[in-house]
N, C-alpha and C positions, 0 to 999 in steps of 0.2 A: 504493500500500500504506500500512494506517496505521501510524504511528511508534511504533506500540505491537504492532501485531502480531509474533508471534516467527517468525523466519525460520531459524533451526534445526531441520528437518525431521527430523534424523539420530534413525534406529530403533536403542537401546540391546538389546544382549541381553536386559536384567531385565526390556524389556517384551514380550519375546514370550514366557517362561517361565511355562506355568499352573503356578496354586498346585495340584498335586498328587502326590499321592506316587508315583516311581515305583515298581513291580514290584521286589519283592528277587529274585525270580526272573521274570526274567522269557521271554515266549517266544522272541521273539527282542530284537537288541540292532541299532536302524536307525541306519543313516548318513542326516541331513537335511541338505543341503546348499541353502539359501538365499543370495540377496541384501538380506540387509536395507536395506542402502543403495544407491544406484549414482547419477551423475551427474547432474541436475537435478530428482532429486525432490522431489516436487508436496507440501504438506501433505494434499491425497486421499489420495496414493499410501502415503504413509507410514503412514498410519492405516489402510488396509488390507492393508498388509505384518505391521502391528502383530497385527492381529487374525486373517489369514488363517495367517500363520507360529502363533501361539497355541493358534488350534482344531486346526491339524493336529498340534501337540504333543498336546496334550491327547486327540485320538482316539488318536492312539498310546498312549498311557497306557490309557487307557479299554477299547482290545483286549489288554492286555497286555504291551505291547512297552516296550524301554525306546529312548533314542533318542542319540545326541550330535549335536549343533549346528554347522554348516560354514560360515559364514558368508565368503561371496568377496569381501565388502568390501575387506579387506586380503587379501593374497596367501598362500594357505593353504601351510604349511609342509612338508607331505607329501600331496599329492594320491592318491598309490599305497596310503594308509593304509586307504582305504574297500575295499579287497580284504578288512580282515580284520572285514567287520561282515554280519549276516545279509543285509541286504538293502540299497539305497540310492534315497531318495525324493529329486527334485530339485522344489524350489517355482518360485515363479513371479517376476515383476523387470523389469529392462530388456529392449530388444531387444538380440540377436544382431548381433554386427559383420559386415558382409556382407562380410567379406573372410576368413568363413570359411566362407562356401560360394559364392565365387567374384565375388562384385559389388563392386567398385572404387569406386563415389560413392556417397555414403552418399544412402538417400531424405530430401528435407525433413520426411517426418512420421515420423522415426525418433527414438528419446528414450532417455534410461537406456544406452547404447552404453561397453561397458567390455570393451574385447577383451581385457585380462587375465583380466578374472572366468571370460570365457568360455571361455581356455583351462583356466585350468584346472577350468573345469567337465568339459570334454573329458577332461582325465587323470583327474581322479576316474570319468568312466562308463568309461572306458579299465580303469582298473583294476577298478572290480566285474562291468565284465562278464566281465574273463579269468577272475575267481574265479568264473566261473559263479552270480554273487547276483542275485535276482532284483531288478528296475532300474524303480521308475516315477515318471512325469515328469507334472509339472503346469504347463499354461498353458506359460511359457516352457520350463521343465522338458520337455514334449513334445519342443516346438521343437528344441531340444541335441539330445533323440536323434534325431532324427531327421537333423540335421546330422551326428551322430556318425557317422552310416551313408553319410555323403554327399548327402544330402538339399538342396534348399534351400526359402526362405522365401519367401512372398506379401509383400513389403515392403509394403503397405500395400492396402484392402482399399476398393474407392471404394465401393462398393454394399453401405455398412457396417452398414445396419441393426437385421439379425439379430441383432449380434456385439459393437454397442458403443451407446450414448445418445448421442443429437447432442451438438453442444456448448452448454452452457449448459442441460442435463439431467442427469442421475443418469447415471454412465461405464456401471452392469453393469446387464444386462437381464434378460431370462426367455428362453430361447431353447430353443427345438424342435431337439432332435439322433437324427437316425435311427441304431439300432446296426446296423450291418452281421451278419448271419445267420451262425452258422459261427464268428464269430469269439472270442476269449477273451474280449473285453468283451461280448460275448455270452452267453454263458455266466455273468459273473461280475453283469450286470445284470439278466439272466432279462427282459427287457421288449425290444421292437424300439423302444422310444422316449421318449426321456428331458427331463427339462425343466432345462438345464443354464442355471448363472450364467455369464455370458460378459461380457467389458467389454476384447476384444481386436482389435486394429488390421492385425495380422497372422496369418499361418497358415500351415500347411504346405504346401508349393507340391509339387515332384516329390518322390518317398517316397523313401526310404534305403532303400539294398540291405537285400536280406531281409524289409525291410518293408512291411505291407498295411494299407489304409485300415480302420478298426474302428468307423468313425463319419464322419456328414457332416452338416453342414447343410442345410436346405432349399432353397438356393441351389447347392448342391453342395459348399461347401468342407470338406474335412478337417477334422472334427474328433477323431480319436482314429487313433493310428497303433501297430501293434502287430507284433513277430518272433511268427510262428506257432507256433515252436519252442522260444520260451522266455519265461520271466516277463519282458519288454521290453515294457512299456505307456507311452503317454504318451498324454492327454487336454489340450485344448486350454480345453475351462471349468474352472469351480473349484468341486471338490466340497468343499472345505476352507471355504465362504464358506456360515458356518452362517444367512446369508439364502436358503438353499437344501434342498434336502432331507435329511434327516437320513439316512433311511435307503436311500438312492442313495450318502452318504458313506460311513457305515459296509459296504455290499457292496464299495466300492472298497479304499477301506482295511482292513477285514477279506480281503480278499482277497488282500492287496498280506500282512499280517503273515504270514498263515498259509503262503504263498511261503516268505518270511524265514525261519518258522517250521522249515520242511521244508530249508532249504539248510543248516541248521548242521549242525557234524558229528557225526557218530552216527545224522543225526535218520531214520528211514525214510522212503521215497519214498513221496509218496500221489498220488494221480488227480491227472488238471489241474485247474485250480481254472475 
């Protein structure tokens, strides 16, 4: 490394905060629960923690919503708090400590491992799902729910192609994801097939109670796992990675608010989304 390069990777709040105004009213009010930081990140990583966490602020802004920021770097002070917010979006970070869905020796290609963050990522969907708020996960984000339900994880993915860039290549790809028929991602994408940003190493392995596969790879792996019976989405690419389709983000994310939208109180019930 050279003696001039900066090895301070650590993602600041102020840099993931778009400059825009939010909503004085607005539709709903989101719980964003990120990892900005987590244990041995990469100057890659950081840089598109910067910009992935940013765009997904800013579409929230953009449909209306207004958002507060959870950041599991340090240990959040009330995890039970996201009960009281329309809805709760979890982004993307390290992997999963596999000793929270049952694996004892961690894999060698395992990175970002921070089993505090993780629990209380758990209490936070612990509590928005009792409030009934509608709950969606991104990338890692997926991952959690679906552990949340008891699930566990593909610790690592050898016939990686699809899913991530060799090494000594650009990490996120262009990847073909088929949407399972029937399902709410379904519906919410209106197409049986999507052209999703993906730059992941793992995947969802056996689904979480309640849970049904809403998408897969062309290889077969999960990618989108969803409760039939309620707003519980989690997707495994990043619609948040504005090198990606614009308006593939905005149907998820519109669709994720308008949820939120409908769970506050007073608000009346409409169709499934």
């Amino acid at each position: 490394m050279n003696d001039n390069e900066p090895t301070d990777y650590r993602v600041r709040r102020e840099d993931v905060i778009p400059n825009l105004p939010v909503p004085a009213t607005p539709r709903a009010h989101v719980c964003v629960l990120a990892s900005l930081n987590y244990p041995d990140i990469s100057a890659a990583d950081a840089a598109l923690v910067r910009r992935f966490t940013r765009v997904t602020l800013a579409t929230l802004v953009e449909l209306g919503a207004s958002y507060e920021l959870w950041d599991t770097t340090e240990a959040l002070e009330d995890p039970s708090g996201a009960a009281g917010f329309d809805g709760l979006l979890l982004l993307g970070g390290g992997d999963i400590d596999g000793s929270c869905y049952g694996v004892s020796t961690r894999h060698p290609a395992s990175y970002g491992i921070d089993a505090r963050a993780d629990r209380d990522a758990f209490a936070v969907i612990s509590a928005a799902e009792a409030a009934d708020r509608p709950i969606f996960g991104i990338c890692r984000g997926s991952q959690l729910l679906n552990v949340a339900r008891g699930g566990t994880i593909v610790p690592d993915i050898v016939d990686y192609a699809l899913h991530h860039g060799a090494p000594g290549e650009p990490e996120f790809v262009d990847e073909p994801i088929d949407i399972i028929a029937g399902t709410r991602l379904s519906s919410i994408m209106q197409t049986p097939r999507v052209t999703g940003r993906s730059g992941h190493h793992q995947a969802v392995d056996r689904i979480g109670t309640g849970l049904v596969v809403a998408a897969q790879a062309l290889d077969g792996i999960t990618e989108a796992v969803e409760d039939p019976d309620r707003f519980y989405l989690g997707v495994q690419w990043h619609p948040e990675d504005d090198d990606g389709p614009e308006a593939d983000r905005l149907r998820l994310f519109g669709a994720f608010v308008s949820a939120a939208e409908q769970s506050r109180p007073g608000a009346v019930a409409a169709t499934r989304e």
